[in-house]
N, C-alpha and C positions, 0 to 999 in steps of 0.2 A: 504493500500500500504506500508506505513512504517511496518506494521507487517510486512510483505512480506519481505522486504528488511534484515530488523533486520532477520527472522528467517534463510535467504538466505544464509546472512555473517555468521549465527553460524554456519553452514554444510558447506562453505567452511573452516571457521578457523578449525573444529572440523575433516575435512578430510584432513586438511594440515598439522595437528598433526600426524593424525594416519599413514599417510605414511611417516612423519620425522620420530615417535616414531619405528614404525615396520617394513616399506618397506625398506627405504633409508638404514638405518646402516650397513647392511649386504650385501645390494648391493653393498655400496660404499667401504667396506673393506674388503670382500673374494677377489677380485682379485688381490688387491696389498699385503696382509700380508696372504703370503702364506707358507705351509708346505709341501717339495718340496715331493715326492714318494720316500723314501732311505732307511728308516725303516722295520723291527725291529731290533734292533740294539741289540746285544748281550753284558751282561755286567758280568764282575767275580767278583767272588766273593768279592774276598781284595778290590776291585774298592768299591762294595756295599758297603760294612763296613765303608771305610774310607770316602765315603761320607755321610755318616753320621754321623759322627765325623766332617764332616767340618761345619765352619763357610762362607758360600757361599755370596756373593753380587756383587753385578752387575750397572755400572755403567749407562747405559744409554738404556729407553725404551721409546716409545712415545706413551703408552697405552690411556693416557686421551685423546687423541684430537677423541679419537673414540667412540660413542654416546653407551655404556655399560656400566653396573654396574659391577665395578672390584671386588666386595664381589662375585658375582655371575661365574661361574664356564662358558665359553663360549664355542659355537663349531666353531669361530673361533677366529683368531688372535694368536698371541702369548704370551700375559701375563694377567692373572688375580690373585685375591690372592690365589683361592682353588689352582690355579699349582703353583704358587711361592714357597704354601706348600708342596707341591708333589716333587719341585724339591729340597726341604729344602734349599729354599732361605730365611734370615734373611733379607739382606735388598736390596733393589731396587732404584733406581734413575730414578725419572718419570720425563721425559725431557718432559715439551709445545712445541709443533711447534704451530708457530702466523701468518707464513706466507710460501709461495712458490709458485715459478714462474711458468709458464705454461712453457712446455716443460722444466721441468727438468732434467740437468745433470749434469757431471762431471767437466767439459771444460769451459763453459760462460753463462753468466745466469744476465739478465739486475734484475733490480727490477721493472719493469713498470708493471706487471702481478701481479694476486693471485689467487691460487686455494684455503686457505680457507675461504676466503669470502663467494663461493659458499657451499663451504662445512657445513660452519658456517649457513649458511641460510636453507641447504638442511638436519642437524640435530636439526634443531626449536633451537638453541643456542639465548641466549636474544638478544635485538634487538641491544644492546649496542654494542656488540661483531661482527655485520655485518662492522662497519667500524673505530676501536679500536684496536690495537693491543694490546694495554696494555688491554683492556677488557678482551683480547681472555686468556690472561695470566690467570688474577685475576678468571674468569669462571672457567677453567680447575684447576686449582690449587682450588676453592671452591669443588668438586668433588671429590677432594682427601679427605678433610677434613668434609666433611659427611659422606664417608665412615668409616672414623676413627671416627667420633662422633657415628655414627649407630652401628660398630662393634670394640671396641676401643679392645678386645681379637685376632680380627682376624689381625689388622692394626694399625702401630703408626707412626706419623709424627716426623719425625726428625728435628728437627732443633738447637740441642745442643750436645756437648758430653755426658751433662749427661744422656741425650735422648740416647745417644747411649747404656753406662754405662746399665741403666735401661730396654734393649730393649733384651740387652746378658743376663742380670741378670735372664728375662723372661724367655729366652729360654734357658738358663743353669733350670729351674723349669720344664723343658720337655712343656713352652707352644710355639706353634706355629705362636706366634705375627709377622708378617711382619713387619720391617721397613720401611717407604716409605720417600726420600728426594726428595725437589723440584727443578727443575731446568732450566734456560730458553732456548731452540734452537735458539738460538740467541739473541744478544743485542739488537733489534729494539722494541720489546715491551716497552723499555723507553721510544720511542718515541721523541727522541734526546735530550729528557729532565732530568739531572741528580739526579730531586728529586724524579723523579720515581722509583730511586733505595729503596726510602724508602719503597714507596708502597708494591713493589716487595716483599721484607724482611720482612713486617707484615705481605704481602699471605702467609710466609712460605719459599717463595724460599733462598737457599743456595747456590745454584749453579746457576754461568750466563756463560752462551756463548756468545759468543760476536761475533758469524757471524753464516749465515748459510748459502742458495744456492746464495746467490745475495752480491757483497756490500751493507755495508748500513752507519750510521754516522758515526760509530766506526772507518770503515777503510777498506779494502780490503780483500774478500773472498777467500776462495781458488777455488771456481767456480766460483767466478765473472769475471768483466772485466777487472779493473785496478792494480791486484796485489800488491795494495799499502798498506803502512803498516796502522798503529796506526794513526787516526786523534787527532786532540786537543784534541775533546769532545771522543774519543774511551780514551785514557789516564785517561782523566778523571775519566770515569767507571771503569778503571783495578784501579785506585789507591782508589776510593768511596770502591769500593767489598771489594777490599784484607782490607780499613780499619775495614770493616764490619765483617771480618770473611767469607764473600761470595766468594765462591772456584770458578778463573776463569778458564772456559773452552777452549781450542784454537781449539776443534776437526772440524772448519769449515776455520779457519781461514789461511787467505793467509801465506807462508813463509816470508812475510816482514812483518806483523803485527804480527805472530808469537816471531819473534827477535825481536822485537819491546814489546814486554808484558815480556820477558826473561831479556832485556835491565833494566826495569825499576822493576823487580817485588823482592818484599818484603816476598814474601810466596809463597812455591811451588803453583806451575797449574796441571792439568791435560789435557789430549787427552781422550776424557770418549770415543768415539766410532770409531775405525780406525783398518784399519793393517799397516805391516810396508813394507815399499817399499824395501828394501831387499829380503823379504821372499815373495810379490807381489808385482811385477811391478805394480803398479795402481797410475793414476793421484789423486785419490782420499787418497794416504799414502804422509806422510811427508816424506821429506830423511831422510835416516838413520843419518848424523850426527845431524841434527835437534833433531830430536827424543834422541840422546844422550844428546846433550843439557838440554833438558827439563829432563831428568833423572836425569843428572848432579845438577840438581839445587832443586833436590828433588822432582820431580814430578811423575808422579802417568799415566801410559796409559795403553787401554780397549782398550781390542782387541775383536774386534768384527765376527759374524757368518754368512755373507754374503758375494756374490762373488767378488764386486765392491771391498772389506777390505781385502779379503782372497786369493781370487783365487780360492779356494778349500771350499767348507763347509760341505765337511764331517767332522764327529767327527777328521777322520784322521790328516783334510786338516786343522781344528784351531789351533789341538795341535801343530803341524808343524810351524803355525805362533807364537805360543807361546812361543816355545823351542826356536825359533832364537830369539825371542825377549829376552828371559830370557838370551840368548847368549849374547846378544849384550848391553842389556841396563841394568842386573842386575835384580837378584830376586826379590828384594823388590819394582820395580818399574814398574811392570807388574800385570794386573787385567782383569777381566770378562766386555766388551762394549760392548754387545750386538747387542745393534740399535733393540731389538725385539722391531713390531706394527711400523717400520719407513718406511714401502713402502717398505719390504725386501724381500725375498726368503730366509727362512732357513732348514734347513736339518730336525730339532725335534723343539718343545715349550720350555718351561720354566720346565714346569714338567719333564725331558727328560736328567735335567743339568749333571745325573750321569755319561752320556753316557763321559761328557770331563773328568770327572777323571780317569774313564778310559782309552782313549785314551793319556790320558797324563802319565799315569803308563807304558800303552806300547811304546810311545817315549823316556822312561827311566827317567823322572824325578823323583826324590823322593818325599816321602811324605812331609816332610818339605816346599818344595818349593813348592810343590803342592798346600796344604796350605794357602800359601802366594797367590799366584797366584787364587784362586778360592775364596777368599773372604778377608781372613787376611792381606794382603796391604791395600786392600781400607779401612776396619775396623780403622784399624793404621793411614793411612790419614787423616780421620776424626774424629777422637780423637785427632790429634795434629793441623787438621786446621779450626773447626766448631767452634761458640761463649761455650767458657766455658758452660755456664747455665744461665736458666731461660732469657732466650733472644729469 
């Protein structure tokens, strides 16, 4: 009888894999990370050339929370490293998502819910990770770092300038290394605890966000309930990161907690994944003077390719948010925020990225700012706000 029983439990464990490892994954992500019907997209020539002359990077993706090997080339989603290369992407910012509420939006969003607890369960993620947020972090951020152990030509973790230094140096030698930075979709993987910013920082992460659809300790979402700024313990965190060298994010964050991190901050921020409420009316964009603010003070915003950030996401429809943006808040303070693998709809993937140089040549920008705008800001960012080295 206990054979029975033992042999019983190994064919259910052994069937509970094989549909986490092969059925689930693709169930659960063809129908949110999707590639809308818009293409082929036509590109000229000068567009070709000079994107390959660029240094391209991208602020914010949420590739890892999705049960695939990023070495590996996928038929779906939107980013892995073969199209990173295809788009001649240098480097990437792999945002964790740890949490999110059941009915997801724009407007109010309690924290009493989580969709990836199930998620976490339904791709066999260790068991730690079923009711951990800081687990969920430390997991997905190990995944990065196998990859980069396994294929360290195809992928490098960044976590210092001279990591960056070192990463250009590569690809000035014609190799094709991706950069990959870490980063959290929000501040509650601390778990309202501020030593876990240590934790965090020997996974690798350099980048925190500090909200995302829900309030949570830090202080008020921009989807959540109470619109309130910075808590005690949120303060805490923006002044523990920036002593860290950890680049904090405000792309979830209410407008009072927003002014509230501008109030007190010592080193620019960034908006890694947004459009601008100028150029789309969206409850999901900061106002425009907000957004000048955070320019003002040296910061860094990613504009991103989906309808919620844009309005539009054709090639047409980003460069459009780009150009007012570059209008309004200055060339050097505008970059690539994707949000590709965030639950989006996008026009093309990753590999696909030439199609914005172009549409940005024919909105009349120059190469120069073009430049700046498709990877060399965030480059510059991060050379003047990651840990020097060997950190």
């Amino acid at each position: 009888m206990l054979r029975w029983i033992i042999g019983t439990l190994g064919v259910v464990i052994a069937l509970y894999y094989a549909i986490a490892w092969y059925v689930v994954p693709g169930a659960l992500e063809r129908p949110i990370n999707r590639v809308a019907a818009m293409g082929p997209f036509q590109v000229s020539e000068p567009a070709a050339r000079l994107h390959e002359r660029l240094i391209v990077a991208d602020l914010h993706a949420d590739t890892l929370l999705w049960s695939r090997n990023i070495l590996d080339r996928a038929d779906r989603g939107h980013v892995d490293v073969p199209r990173l290369a295809d788009g001649n992407v240098a480097l990437q910012v792999f945002a964790v998502v740890t949490k999110v509420p059941d009915g997801q939006n724009y407007d109010a969003n309690t924290a009493d819910s989580d969709q990836i607890t199930l998620a976490a369960m339904a791709q066999a993620w260790p068991f730690a990770t079923w009711s951990s947020l800081l687990e969920r972090a430390l997991y997905q951020a190990g995944k990065l770092h196998i990859a980069a152990n396994r294929s360290p030509d195809m992928i490098k973790i960044i976590r210092t300038r001279s990591d960056i230094d070192a990463l250009l140096a590569s690809r000035s030698a014609a190799q094709k290394t991706v950069g990959g930075l870490l980063a959290t979709e929000g501040g509650h993987p601390l778990e309202g605890r501020i030593a876990n910013i240590d934790a965090l920082y020997e996974a690798g992460y350099r980048m925190i966000g500090l909200h995302h659809f829900f309030d949570n300790e830090l202080g008020g979402s921009l989807h959540g309930v109470t619109g309130e700024g910075l808590t005690t313990f949120g303060r805490e965190v923006v002044a523990a990161a920036q002593a860290r060298n950890i680049i904090v994010d405000v792309a979830h964050s209410s407008p009072n907690a927003v002014a509230d991190v501008l109030d007190m901050a010592t080193r620019p921020i960034v908006v890694s994944h947004t459009g601008v409420r100028g150029a789309c009316d969206s409850v999901r964009n900061l106002s425009d003077p907000l957004m000048q603010r955070i320019a003002a003070q040296g910061g860094l915003i990613g504009i991103g390719y989906w309808e919620g950030a844009i309005c539009d996401i054709s090639p047409a429809g980003i460069a459009a948010s780009i150009v007012y943006a570059v209008n309004l808040l200055g060339a050097d303070h505008v970059a690539l925020g994707s949000d590709y693998d965030g639950a989006t709809q996008v026009a093309f993937d990753t590999s696909k990225l030439v199609v914005i140089t172009d549409a940005l040549l024919d909105a009349g920008l120059d190469e120069p700012t073009i430049a700046k705008v498709m990877g060399g800001n965030l480059i510059r960012f991060l050379r003047a706000n990651l840990p020097p080295g060997d950190a």
